[in-house]
N, C-alpha and C positions, 0 to 999 in steps of 0.2 A: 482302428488306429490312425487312419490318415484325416479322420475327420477331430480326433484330440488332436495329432500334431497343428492342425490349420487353425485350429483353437487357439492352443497355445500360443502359434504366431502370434496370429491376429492380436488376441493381448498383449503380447511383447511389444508387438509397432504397437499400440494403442500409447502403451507405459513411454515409448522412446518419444510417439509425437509429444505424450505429455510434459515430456522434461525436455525438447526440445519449444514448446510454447512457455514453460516455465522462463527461461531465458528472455524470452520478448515481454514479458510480463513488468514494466516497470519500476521500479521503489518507490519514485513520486508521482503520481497523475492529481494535478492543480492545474483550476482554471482562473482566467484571466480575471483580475480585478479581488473584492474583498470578500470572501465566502468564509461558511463552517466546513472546516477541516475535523479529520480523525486520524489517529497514530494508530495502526492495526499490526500487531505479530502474527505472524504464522512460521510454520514449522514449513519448511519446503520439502516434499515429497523423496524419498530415498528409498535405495536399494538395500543400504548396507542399518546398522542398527543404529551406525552417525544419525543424528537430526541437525541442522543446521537452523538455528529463528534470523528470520527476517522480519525488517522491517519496512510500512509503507505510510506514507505522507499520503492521504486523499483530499481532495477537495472537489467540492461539485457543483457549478453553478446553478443559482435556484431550488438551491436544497434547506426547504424549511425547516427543517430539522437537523439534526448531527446523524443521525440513522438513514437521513434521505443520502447524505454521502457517501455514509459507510454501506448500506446492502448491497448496492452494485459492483459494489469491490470485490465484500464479499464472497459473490456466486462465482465473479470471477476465480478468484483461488479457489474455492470450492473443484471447480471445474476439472482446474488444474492439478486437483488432489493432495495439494496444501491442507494440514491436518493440524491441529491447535488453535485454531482462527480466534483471535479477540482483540476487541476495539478496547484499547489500552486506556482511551482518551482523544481529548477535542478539546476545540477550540475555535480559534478564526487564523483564517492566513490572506493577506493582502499580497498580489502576487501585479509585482509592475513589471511589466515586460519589456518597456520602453527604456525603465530608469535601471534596470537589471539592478530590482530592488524588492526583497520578501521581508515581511515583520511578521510575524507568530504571537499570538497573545490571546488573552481570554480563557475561556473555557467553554465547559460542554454540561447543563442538565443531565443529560442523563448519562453520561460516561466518565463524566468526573475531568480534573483538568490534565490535557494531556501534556507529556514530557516534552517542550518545548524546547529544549536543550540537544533532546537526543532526536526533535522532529527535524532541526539547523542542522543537526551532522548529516541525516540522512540525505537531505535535498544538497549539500554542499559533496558528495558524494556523488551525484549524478549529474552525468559530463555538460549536460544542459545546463545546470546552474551555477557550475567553477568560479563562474566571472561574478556573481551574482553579489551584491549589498545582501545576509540574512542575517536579521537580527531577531532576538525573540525577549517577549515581556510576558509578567504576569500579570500585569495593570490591564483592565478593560475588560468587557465581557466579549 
């Protein structure tokens, strides 16, 4: 018996670290300058039968592709036991740190063109970017 109860802990803090790294886990991670971006859902992990979708703005620099963005993300949620994961869409995201100024535009080969609309709300949503110029286009690749 006492070797199921330690069990059971054990999983319990597993679950509590995980929804307490859940939290640290951001909505936007974009780097400096003009990269491929992807719009990613996921379902964040729950006790109760509620599911909650999130949404993330990724960007990577040096990622030749829209998937070089998106996997690292990912495994991150993965990780974290985020369940529904899918890259909704891409694109490109010019991100100026200096002129606290983001444009959104383009698309994505293989994930089709992401919701540029609803990529503006999410980054204007997180307290990093409040001050921020985001504007988003569908002109450009």
């Amino acid at each position: 018996e006492a070797a199921k109860l330690k069990a059971r802990l054990a999983s319990s803090a597993s679950a509590t670290a995980s929804a307490a790294s859940i939290q640290r886990l951001p909505s936007v991670s974009i780097d400096e300058g003009a990269h491929k971006y992807v719009l990613i859902s996921a379902e964040e992990p729950s006790t109760s039968s509620n599911t909650s979708e999130q949404y993330f703005v990724v960007s990577r620099r040096g990622a030749a592709y829209h998937r070089n963005a998106a996997e690292p993300f990912v495994a991150k949620l993965e990780e974290r036991g985020y369940q529904g994961i899918r890259v909704t869409g891409g694109g490109r995201i010019f991100l100026e740190e200096d002129a606290k100024r983001i444009s959104i535009f383009g698309f994505s080969y293989s994930f089709g063109k992401g919701n540029h609309e609803l990529s503006r709300q999410v980054i204007l949503e997180d307290d990093r970017y409040k001050d921020y110029d985001v504007s988003w286009s569908d002109d450009g690749y």
